[in-house]
Each structure stands twice: as C-alpha cells, then as structure tokens.
N, C-alpha and C positions, 0 to 999 in steps of 0.2 A: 504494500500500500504506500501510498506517496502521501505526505501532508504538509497541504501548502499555504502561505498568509493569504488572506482576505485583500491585504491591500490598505492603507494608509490616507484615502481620498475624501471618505466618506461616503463612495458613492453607492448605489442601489444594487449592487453586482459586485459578485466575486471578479478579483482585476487577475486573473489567470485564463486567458483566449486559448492556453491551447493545451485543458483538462480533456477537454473530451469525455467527461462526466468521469473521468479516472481519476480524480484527486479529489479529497478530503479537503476541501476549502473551511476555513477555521479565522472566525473574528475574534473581536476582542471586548472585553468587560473588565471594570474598572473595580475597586477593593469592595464596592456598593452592588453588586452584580447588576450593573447597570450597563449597557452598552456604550463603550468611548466614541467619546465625539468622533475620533476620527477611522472609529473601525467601519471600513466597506462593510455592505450587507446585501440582505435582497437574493437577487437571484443566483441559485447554486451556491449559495452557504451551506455549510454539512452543520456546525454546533462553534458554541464559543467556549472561549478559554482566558484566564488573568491576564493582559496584556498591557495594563497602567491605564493611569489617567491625562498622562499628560503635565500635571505639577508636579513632576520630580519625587516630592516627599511620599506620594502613595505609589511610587513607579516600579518596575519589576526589575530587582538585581541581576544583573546582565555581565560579562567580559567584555572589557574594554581595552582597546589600545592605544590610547592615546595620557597620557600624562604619568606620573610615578604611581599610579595606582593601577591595579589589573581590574578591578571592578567601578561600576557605577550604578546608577538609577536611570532605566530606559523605560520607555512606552513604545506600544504600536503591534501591529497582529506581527509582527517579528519576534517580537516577546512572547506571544499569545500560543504560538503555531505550536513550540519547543514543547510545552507543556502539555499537546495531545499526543508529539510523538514520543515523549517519555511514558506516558499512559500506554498508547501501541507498544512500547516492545515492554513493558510490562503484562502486556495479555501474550505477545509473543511467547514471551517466557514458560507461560504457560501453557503452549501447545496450541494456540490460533494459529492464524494464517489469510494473509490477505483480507480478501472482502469479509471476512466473517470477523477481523478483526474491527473495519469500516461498522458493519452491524452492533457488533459489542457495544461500541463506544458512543452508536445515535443512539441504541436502544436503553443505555444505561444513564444517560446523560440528563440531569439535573434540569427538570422544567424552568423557564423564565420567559417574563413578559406574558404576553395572554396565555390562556390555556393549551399546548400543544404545539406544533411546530409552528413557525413564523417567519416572517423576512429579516426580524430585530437580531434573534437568539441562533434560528435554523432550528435545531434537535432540542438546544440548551446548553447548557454549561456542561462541562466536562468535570465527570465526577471518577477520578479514580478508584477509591472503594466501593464504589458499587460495580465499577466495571471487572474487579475482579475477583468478586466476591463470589464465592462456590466453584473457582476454577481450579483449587487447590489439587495437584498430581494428575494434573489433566495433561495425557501425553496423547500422540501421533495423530494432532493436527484437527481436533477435535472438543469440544468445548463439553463439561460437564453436564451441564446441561441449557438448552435451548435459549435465550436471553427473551425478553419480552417484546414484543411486534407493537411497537407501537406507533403512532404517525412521525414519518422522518424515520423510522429505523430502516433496516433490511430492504434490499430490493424484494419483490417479491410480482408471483404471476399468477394469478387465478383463470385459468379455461376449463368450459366445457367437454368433458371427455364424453359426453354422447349429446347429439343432438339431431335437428330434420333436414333433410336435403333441403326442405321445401323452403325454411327459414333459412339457411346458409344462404340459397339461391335469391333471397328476398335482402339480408341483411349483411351479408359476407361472415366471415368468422370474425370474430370476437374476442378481445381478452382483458380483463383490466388487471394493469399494471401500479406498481407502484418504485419507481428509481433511487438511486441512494444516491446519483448524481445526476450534471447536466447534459442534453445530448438528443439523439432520437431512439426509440423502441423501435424492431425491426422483427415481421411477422411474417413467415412463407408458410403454405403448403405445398405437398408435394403428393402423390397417387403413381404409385410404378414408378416412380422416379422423375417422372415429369411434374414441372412446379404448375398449380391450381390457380392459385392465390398467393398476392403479397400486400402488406401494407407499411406502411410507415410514419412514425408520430415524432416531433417535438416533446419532451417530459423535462418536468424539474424535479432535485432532489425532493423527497416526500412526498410529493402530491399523486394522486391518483389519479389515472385518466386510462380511458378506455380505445384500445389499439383495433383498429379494423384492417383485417387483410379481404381484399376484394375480387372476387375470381377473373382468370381472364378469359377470355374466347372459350378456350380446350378447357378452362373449369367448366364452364356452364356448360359447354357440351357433354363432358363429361357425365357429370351430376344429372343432369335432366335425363340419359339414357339412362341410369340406373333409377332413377326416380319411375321414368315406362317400363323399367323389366321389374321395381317392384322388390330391386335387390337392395343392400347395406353395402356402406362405404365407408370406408378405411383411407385415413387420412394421417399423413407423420406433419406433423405443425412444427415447427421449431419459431423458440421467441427469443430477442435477445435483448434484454433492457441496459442501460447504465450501471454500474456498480455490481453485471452479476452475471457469472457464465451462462453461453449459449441452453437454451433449457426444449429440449425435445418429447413432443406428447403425441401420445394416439388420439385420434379423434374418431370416434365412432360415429358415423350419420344414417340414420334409419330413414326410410321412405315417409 
C-alpha cells in the first residue's frame, strides 16, 4: 500500500493526479481533532491523521535540518501522512497485507465531523489501537478476524448471482459497488469466451454507486435465443473497482 499527503492548499481534493485510486490519500487535524486550515480534502481522501495546527506550539515534532538542532515543531499532511504509515506497518506486523491493510485502517478509524464518512475527515481519524486490536499472532497474511464494513471502509461488490434474461435484456447487468479509492469501476461479461457486456463508472473513495454493464449486439443476440429455446445462461462477470483485486462471478440467468 502506498500512503500519501493530502496536500497543503486547502483545496476540495486530494493534490495526488496520479493515485489512480491506488493511494491512501490522508489529511490533517489539529490537537482539537478538528480539520487544519490548510489540510486538502474532498475528493479521494481515504481518513485523517495529527498533522498541526499551524502555530508552532500545538505542531507535530518533526527532523529537521537546518540549525544546531535535529528537531522542530512542523505542521501540514506531511506531518499527518507518517502517522498512518506507522499505523500500516504496524498491522503489517501483524500479518496484513496491502488493500486489507487500506480496509483495516478506514474500517477502524475514529469517526469525526458529521456522522460517517465525509469530504472534512474521509473515514476519520486514525486510531491505532483499535486498528490493531485482536490481530495479536495473526500470521500468513490474514487478519484474525474480519474488521467492520462500515461507510469508507473496504472496497466491496454486491451482484446478482441469478437473475432473468428478460431483465438483463431490459436493464443490463448490474452491480453496486463500493471503492476505497478514486478512479473508474470496470464491469465485462463474457459466455464461451466471447465478451456480452461491458460497463464503466467514475467512483469515489466510500460512496456507493451502482455499475451497469450493457450488452452488445452478440449479447442480445445471444440472450434472446436462449430466452426462445427456453434455456438458462451462464455468465462469468468479472468487476474491478478501486482499492480491490479483479473479482470474478457466475451469473446465472433463467428465462
């Protein structure tokens, strides 16, 4: 997993063009878990982390090179970033691995600001001890047990494993997604090897939205002959969101 600053502007957006919904984008909050003035936010934030305030005396000790001293008082999601990826290989430690570690750390993380994810917090703050709380002797890359699903956590993909030719032919296939980053969700079918259907969506981290793959020509050709012989159809879907390996499903479609 990669974890990177939010950016220093202020602005509504993580300042990282080129995640590709593959980084853990991480703001900043001040000793008030309040969001700094100057921590980016908005879109494709993953969660925040202590990153100062800005007046030096509440600011976060830092290495420094410049003067007879090695240390100082910094602010800025520079500050902020260090302290989720100390948290990450803390769960490393513990036998995560990649995106499950991404998961761990939105699903564990400290609510702030309104109820549930947001543009201000993302997930929330970064809370260490909860993030690795019951992972203790957790080896080969596998987490004790399942971390909590909650909005802003986990990528995840809900489809239909059986449905009607007559609705697919009506509505296309179907899937609602949920991303852990920013980027497009990417939806094929395929029958004997030939592709059906494809779709493609825009997603941001957390939010839900519903992906449509739309048949072409040879799908509906398809599907409609077996819709007149009266027979079931077999379908390999494969979906690929932000934040989470390629995920391949059968799809059963009944006349």
């Amino acid at each position: 997993m990669v974890v990177a600053a939010a950016g220093n502007s202020g602005l509504p957006v993580c300042e990282q063009p080129s995640g590709g919904g593959r980084l853990l984008c991480v703001g900043s909050v001040d000793q008030n878990r309040n969001r700094s003035f100057f921590s980016s936010f908005g879109d494709g934030l993953g969660l925040t982390a202590p990153g100062g305030s800005g007046l030096f005396a509440s600011d976060i000790l830092s290495t420094f090179n410049e003067g007879p001293d090695s240390y100082t008082q910094l602010a800025g999601t520079s500050q902020a970033a260090p302290h989720v990826a100390g948290v990450a290989a803390l769960l490393v430690s513990k036998g995560l691995r990649g995106q499950a570690v991404v998961a761990r750390l939105l699903a564990t993380a400290s609510d702030a600001g309104p109820p549930g994810p947001d543009s201000e917090y993302g997930a929330g703050i970064v809370n260490a001890r909860r993030a690795v709380a019951g992972l203790e002797g957790v080896g080969g890359g596998a987490p004790a047990s399942e971390p909590r699903r909650g909005p802003g956590s986990a990528a995840t993909i809900k489809l239909r494993r059986r449905d009607t030719i007559r609705r697919v032919l009506r509505r296309g296939i179907r899937a609602r997604v949920r991303a852990s980053g920013r980027g497009r969700a990417r939806m094929g079918a395929r029958r004997h090897g030939r592709r059906l259907a494809r779709g493609v969506r825009r997603v941001r981290a957390g939010r839900s939205r519903v992906v449509v793959a739309r048949l072409n020509r040879g799908g509906r050709r398809s599907l409609r002959g077996a819709l007149r012989r009266d027979r079931r159809v077999t379908l390999r879907v494969r979906v690929k969101v932000p934040g989470a390996r390629m995920q391949a499903r059968r799809v059963v479609l009944r006349p």
